[in-house]
C-alpha positions as a Python dict, from the first residue, in 0.01 Angstrom:
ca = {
    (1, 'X'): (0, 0, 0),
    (2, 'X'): (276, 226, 59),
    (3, 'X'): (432, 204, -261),
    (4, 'X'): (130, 265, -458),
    (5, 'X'): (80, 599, -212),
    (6, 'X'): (451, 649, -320),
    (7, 'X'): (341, 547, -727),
    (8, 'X'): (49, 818, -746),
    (9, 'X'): (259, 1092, -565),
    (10, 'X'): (482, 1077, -823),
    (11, 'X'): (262, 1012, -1057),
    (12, 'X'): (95, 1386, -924),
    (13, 'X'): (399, 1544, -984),
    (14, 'X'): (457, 1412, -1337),
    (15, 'X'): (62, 1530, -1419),
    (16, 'X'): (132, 1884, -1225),
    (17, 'X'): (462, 1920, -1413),
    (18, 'X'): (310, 1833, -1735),
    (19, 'X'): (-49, 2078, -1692),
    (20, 'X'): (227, 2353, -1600),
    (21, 'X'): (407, 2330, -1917),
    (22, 'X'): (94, 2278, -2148),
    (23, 'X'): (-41, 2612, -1997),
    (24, 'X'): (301, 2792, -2087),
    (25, 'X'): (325, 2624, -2409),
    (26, 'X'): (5, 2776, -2526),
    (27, 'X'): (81, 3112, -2348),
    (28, 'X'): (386, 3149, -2555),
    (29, 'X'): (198, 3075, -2849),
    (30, 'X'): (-59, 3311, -2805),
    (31, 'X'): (210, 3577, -2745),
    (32, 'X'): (455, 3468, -3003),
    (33, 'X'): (174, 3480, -3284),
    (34, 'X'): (37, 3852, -3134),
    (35, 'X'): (334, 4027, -2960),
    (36, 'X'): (355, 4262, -3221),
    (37, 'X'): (24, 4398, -3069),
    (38, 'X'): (125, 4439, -2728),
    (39, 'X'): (-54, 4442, -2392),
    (40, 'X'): (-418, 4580, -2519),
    (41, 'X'): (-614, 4818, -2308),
    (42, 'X'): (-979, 4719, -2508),
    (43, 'X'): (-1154, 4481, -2269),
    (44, 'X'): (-1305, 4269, -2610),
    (45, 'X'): (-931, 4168, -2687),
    (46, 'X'): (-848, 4044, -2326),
    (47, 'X'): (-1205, 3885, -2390),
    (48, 'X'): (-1060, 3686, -2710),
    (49, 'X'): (-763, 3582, -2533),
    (50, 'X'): (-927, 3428, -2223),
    (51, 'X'): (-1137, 3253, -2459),
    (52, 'X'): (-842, 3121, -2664),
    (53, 'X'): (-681, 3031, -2318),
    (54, 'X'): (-1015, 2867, -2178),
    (55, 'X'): (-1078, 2700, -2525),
    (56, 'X'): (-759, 2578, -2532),
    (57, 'X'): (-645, 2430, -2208),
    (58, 'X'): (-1046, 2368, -2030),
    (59, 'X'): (-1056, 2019, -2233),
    (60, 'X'): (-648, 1903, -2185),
    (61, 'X'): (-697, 2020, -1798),
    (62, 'X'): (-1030, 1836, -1845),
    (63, 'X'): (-909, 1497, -1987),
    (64, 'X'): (-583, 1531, -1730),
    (65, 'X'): (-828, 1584, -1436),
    (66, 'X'): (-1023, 1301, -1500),
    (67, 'X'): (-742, 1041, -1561),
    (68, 'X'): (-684, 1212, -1199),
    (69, 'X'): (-943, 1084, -1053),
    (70, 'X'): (-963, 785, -1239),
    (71, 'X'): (-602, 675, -1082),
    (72, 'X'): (-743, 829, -800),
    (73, 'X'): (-1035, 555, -803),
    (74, 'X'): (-795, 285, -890),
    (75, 'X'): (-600, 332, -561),
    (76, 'X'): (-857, 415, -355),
    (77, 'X'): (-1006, 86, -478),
    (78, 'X'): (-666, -80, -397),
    (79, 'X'): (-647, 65, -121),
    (80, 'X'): (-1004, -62, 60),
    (81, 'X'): (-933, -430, -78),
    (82, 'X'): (-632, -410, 115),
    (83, 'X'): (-811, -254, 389),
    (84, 'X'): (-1095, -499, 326),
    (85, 'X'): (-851, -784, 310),
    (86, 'X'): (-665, -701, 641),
    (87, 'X'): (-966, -691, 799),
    (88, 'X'): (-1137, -1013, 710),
    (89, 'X'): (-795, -1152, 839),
    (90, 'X'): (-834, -988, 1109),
    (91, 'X'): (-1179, -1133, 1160),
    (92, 'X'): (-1024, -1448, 1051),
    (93, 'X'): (-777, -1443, 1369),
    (94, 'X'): (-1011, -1287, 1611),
    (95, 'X'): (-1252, -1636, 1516),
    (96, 'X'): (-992, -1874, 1575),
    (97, 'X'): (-848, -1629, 1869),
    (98, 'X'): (-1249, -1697, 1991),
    (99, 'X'): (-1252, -2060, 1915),
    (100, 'X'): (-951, -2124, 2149),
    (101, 'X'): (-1092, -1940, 2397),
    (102, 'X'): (-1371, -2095, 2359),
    (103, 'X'): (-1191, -2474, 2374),
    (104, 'X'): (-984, -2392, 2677),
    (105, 'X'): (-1283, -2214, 2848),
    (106, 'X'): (-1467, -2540, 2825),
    (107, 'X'): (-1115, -2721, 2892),
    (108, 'X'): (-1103, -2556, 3209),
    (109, 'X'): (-1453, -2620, 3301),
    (110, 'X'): (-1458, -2938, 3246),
    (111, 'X'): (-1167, -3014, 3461),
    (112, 'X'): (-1331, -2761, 3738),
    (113, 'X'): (-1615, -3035, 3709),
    (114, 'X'): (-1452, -3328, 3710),
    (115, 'X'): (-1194, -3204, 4021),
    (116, 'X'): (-1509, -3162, 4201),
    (117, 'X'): (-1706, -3452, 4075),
    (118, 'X'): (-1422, -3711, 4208),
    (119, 'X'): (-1396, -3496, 4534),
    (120, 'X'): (-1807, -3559, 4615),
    (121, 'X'): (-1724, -3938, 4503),
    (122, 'X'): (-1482, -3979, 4756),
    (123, 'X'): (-1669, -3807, 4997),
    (124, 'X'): (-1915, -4068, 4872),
    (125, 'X'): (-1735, -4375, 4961),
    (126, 'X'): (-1619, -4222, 5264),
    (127, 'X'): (-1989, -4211, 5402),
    (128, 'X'): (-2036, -4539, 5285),
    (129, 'X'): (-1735, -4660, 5449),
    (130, 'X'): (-1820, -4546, 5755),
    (131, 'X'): (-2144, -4684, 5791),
    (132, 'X'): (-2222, -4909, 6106),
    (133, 'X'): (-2470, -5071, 6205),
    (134, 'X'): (-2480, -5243, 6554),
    (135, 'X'): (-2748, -5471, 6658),
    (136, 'X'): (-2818, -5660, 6992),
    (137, 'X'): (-2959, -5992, 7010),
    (138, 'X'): (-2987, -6260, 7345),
    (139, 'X'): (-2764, -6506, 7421),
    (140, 'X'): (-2764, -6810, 7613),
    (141, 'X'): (-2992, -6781, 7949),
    (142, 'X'): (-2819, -6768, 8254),
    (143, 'X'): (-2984, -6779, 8612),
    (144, 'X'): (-3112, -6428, 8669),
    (145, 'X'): (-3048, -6264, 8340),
    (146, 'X'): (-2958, -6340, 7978),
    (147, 'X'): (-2639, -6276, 7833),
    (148, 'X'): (-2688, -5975, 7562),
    (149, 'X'): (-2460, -6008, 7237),
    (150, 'X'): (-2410, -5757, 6964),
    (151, 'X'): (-2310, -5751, 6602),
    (152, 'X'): (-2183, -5479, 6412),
    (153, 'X'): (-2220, -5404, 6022),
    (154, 'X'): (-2024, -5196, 5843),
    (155, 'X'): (-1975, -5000, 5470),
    (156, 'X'): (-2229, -5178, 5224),
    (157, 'X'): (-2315, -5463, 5469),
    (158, 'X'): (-2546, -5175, 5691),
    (159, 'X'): (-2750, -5119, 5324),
    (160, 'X'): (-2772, -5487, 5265),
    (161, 'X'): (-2874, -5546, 5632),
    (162, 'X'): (-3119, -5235, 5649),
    (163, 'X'): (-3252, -5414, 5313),
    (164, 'X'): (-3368, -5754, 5439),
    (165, 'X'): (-3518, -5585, 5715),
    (166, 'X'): (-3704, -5335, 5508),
    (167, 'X'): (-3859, -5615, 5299),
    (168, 'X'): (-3947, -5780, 5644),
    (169, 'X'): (-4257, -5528, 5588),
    (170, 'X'): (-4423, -5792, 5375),
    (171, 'X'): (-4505, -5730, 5042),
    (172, 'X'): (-4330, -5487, 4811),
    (173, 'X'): (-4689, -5253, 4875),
    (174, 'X'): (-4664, -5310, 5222),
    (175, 'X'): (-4254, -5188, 5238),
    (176, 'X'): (-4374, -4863, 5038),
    (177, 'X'): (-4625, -4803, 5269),
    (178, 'X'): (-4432, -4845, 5562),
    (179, 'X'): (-4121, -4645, 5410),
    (180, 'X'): (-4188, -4353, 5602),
    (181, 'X'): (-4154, -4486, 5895),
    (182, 'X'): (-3875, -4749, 5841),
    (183, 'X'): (-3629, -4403, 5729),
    (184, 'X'): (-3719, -4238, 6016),
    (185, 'X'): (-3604, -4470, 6269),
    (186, 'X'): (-3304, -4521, 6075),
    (187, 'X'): (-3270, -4137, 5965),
    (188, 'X'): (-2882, -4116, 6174),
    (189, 'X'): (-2761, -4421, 5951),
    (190, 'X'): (-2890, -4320, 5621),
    (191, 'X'): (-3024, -3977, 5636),
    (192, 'X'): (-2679, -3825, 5543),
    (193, 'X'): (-2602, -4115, 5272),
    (194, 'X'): (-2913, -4056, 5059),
    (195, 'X'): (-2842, -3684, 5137),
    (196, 'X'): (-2515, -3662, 4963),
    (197, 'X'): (-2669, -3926, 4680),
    (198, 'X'): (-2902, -3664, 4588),
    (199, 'X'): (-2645, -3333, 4596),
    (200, 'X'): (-2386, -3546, 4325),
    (201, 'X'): (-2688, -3627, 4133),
    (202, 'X'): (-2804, -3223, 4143),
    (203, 'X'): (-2462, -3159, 4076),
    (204, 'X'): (-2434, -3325, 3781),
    (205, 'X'): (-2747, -3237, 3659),
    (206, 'X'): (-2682, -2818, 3727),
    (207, 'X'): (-2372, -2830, 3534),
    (208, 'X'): (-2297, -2738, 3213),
    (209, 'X'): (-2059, -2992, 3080),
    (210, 'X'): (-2166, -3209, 2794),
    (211, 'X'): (-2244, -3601, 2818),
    (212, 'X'): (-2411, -3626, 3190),
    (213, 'X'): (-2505, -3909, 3110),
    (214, 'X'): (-2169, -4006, 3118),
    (215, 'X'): (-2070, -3918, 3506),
    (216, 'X'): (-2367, -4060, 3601),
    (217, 'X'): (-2330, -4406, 3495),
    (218, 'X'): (-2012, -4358, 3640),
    (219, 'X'): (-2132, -4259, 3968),
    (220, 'X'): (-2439, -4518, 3953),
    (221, 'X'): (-2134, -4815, 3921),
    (222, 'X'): (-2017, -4728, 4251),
    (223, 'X'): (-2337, -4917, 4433),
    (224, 'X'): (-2458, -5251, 4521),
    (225, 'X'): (-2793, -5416, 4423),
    (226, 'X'): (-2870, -5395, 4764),
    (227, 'X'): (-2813, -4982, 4736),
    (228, 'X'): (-2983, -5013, 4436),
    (229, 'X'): (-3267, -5140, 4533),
    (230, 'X'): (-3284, -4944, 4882),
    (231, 'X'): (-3264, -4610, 4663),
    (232, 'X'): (-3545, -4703, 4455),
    (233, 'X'): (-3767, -4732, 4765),
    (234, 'X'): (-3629, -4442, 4911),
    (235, 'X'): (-3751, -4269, 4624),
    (236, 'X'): (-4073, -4364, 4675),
    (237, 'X'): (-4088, -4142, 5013),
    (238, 'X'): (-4235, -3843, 5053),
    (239, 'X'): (-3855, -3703, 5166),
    (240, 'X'): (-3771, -3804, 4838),
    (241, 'X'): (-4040, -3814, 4583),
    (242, 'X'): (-4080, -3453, 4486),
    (243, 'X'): (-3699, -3391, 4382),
    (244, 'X'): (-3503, -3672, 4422),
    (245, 'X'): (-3694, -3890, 4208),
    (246, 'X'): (-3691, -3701, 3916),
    (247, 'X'): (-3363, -3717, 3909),
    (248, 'X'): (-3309, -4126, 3944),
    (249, 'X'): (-3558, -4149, 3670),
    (250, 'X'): (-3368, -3902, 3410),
    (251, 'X'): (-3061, -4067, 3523),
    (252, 'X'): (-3176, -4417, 3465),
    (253, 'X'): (-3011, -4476, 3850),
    (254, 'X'): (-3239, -4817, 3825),
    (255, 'X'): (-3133, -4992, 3563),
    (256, 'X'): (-3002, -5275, 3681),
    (257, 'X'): (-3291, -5327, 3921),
    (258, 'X'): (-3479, -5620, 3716),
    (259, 'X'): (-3644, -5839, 4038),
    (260, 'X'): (-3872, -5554, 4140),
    (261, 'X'): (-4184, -5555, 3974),
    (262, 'X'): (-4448, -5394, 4162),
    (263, 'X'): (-4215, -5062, 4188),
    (264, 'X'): (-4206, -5002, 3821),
    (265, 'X'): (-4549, -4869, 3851),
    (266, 'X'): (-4421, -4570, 4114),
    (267, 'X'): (-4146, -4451, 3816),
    (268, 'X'): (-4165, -4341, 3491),
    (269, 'X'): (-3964, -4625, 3243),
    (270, 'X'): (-3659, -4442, 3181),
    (271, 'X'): (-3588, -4515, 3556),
    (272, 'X'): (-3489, -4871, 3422),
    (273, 'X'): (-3272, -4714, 3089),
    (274, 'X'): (-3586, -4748, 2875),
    (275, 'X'): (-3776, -4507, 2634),
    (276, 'X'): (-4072, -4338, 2821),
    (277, 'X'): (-4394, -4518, 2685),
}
């Protein structure tokens, strides 16, 4: 761009140069033909000769001015395809400038998620891991008394346990019913672990990475059956129904749960990992 700025000042000079000498040219001619008349006081002759001079040089200072302009136009021209051309790279960079942004900005949230998604599953297995259950049971009669034992379980065995004594209740109806109740009396053992079930579940849920799915199935391969099946009646509760559910059904949490029957009619079928009927 610079050297066609350079090109057309030169190119000025060369037309300024060449109007100047035109205009003497046809001075000298008009005096060389009529200097034996001299300098004329009669306005009509000084009429003539500005009409001579204005006949003569108006069309070559006409044609010269608009080759002017027309180089004028020409660079101008050049000059915004440059500019045009600088600017769409420009445009070009900013994009891709955006695009990376864009990549690590979802790079970084993504790792944001996941540092705090494997943070709540430890926490997770933590809870689980410290679950105990103790339970007291007779022992062999003595004279006045009887001897009273106890038995402790721990982690996944308090779920498992907690189970079979849930689904002492009766029927599958009758455990629903009774679900209420049966959390709680056991509300200190379980109360936090369903708790922190539903805030990864929320978490994952709120966020805004892509693939949920994904971490969920993840986090849902971190439980037992016996969890499994626990949750789904737990979900069933009226602690639990309004926004925990919801959740374990978009989730497809039950999946794996095939020996329940009668529950199927409390969730919608994508509970199980199948297409809502």
């Amino acid at each position: 761009m610079k050297k066609d700025k350079n090109n057309f000042l030169i190119f000025l000079k060369y037309y300024i140069s060449i109007a100047i000498i035109i205009f003497i040219i046809v001075i000298g001619f008009y005096f060389i033909n009529f200097r034996q008349y001299g300098l004329s006081p009669d306005q009509n002759v000084w009429g003539t000769f500005g009409d001579f001079v204005g006949g003569t040089l108006n069309p070559i200072f006409a044609m010269m001015s608009f080759i002017a302009l027309l180089s004028t136009i020409k660079l101008q021209s050049e000059e915004l395809a440059l500019t045009r051309e600088e600017l769409e790279k420009s445009s070009k960079a900013l994009m891709e400038q955006s695009d990376s942004f864009k990549i690590q900005n979802n790079s970084i949230k993504q790792q944001n998620f996941e540092n705090t998604f494997f943070k709540m599953l430890d926490l997770h297995n933590e809870i689980v891991n410290n679950l105990i259950l103790t339970e007291s049971k007779r022992g062999v009669p003595r004279i006045n008394n009887f001897e009273v034992q106890t038995k402790d379980y721990i982690s996944k065995k308090v779920i498992a346990r907690l189970l079979r004594k849930l689904e002492g209740y009766g029927t599958e109806i009758d455990i629903i019913k009774s679900y209420d109740n049966f959390h709680e009396e056991h509300q200190e053992i379980i109360g936090h672990y369903f708790g922190n079930i539903y805030q990864i579940l929320k978490f994952i849920d709120e966020s805004s990475i892509e693939d949920k799915k994904r971490y969920s199935s993840l986090y849902r391969a971190q439980f037992s059956l016996s969890e499994i099946q626990l949750l789904a009646y737990h979900c069933t509760s009226k602690v639990a129904v309004e926004k925990f559910k919801p959740l374990v059904e978009k989730y497809a949490f039950l999946e794996h749960l095939n020996n329940i029957e009668t529950i199927r009619d409390f969730y919608d079928d994508s509970a199980f990992g199948e297409k809502v009927k």
